[in-house]
N, C-alpha and C positions, 0 to 999 in steps of 0.2 A: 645487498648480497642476495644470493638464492633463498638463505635459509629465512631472511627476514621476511621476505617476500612473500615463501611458502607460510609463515605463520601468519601473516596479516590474511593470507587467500583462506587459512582454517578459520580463523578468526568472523572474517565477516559470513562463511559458511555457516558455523554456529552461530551466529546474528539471527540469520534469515531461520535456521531450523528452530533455534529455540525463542525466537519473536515473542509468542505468544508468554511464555512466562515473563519475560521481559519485559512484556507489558504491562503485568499482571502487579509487578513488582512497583514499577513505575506509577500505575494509576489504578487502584485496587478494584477489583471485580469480583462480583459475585452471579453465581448461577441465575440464570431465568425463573422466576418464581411463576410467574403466567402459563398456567397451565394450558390452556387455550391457545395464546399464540404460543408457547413453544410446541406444541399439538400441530399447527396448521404451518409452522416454518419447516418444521420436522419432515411432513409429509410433501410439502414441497418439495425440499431435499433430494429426500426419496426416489420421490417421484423421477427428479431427473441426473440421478447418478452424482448428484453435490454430496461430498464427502466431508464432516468435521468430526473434533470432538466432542469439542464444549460450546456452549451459547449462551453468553457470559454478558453480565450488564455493569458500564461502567462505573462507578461512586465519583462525580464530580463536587461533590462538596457543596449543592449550592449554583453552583455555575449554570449558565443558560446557555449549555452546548449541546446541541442535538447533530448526533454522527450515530456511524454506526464504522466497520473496519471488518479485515480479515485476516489474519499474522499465520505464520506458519508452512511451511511449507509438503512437510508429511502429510496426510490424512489423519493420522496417531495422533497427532499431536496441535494439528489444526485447529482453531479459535475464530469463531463468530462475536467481534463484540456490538454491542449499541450504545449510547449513554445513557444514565435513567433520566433527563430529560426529556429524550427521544421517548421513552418509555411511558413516562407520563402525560405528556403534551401530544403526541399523535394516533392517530385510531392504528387497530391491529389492520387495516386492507394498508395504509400509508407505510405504516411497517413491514408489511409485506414485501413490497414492494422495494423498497427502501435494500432490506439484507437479499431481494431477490439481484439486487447489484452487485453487491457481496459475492452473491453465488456465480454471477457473470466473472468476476475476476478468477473465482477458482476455475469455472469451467474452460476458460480459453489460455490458464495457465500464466497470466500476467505475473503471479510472486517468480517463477522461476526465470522469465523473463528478464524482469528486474535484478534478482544474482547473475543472471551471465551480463546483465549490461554493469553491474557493480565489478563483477570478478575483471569483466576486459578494459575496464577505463586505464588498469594501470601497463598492457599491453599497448593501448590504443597511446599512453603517456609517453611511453618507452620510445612508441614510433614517432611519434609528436615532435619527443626532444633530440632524436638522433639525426630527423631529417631536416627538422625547421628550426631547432635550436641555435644553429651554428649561424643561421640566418638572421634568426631575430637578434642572437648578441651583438650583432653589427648595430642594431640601434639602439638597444638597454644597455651591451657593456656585457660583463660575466660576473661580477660580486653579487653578494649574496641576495642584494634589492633585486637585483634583474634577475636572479634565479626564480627569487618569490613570485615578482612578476609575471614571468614565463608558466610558474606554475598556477599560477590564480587565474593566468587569464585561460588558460586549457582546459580547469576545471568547472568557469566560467560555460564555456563552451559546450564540453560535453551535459554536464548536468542542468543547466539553466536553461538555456536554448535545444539541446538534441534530446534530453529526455524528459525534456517539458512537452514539446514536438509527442513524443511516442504516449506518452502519459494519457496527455487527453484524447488520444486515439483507443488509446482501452477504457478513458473513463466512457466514450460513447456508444465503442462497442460494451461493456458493461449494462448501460443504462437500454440496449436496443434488447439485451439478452433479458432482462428484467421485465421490459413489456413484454415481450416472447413468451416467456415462461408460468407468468401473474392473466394475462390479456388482459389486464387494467393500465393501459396507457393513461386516462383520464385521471386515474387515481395518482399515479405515479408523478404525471405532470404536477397536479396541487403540491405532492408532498416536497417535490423539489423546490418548486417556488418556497412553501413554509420554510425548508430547509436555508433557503438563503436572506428569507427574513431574520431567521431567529440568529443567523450564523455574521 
């Protein structure tokens, strides 16, 4: 129905704005204590019109997971995280560079991006199943298997293939705005490589 419809569209709406505590919740963080690099992200920021809140290091318990992430989609309310592996195991130019990616995604606007590609899947579903449904049950059948089906393989489709497709197209515009903005390309390249050793 409409109404359910409309609640699932508030729903993942609040998702995307309240991200950041969600994550918070999910994998506990706490503030930046590096005065120096939060000094030198900060000013970067700044410098180029990058808006957050917070700049929040992750508690992995142990783990040897070095990322870094952006949640949020306000500026109020926007979250810089890193892990403190990241935090510990790579120099502050590495890290630099690293959330200078970060700040690529805020700047060309990929979270919001991603809500409208989240909000229209079930638009893009609607048209999917009214024009090709009637097509495919010709060879799944209509019980509730081939409904599954019709709907796995569409989600299949959109998410896995089409927004994998767009994904790594802002992970590179990301990574170009990073060199841009740092002009440590050199640096940037090591820390990625490090990044897919440790990862």
């Amino acid at each position: 129905s409409y109404l359910s419809l409309l609640i699932l569209v508030i729903f993942i709406l609040l998702a995307y704005i309240k991200a950041p505590m969600i994550l918070r919740f999910i994998w506990p963080a706490k503030p930046l204590r590096d005065q120096e690099l939060y000094d030198k992200i900060d000013q970067l920021a700044h410098k180029h019109g990058i808006k957050y809140k917070h700049l929040l290091v992750w508690q992995t318990g142990g783990a040897k997971i070095a990322n870094a992430g952006v949640s949020g989609l306000l500026p109020g309310s926007r979250s810089i995280f890193m892990t403190d592996y990241l935090l510990e195991n790579f120099s502050h130019d590495e890290i630099e560079t690293i959330i200078a990616h970060e700040f690529g995604h805020i700047k060309y606007r990929h979270l919001h991006v991603y809500l409208m590609f989240s909000l229209a899947y079930f638009l893009c579903y609607l048209l999917f199943y009214i024009h090709l449904g009637p097509f495919l049950e010709k060879f799944v059948g209509n019980g509730p298997i081939a409904s599954a089906t019709i709907t796995i393989s569409f989600f299949y489709l959109y998410f896995v293939l089409l927004f994998r497709y767009f994904s790594r197209k802002f992970e590179r515009q990301a990574d170009l705005y990073a060199v841009e903005i740092t002009g440590k390309p050199v640096v940037f390249q090591e820390a990625l490589w490090r990044l897919s050793e440790v990862n």
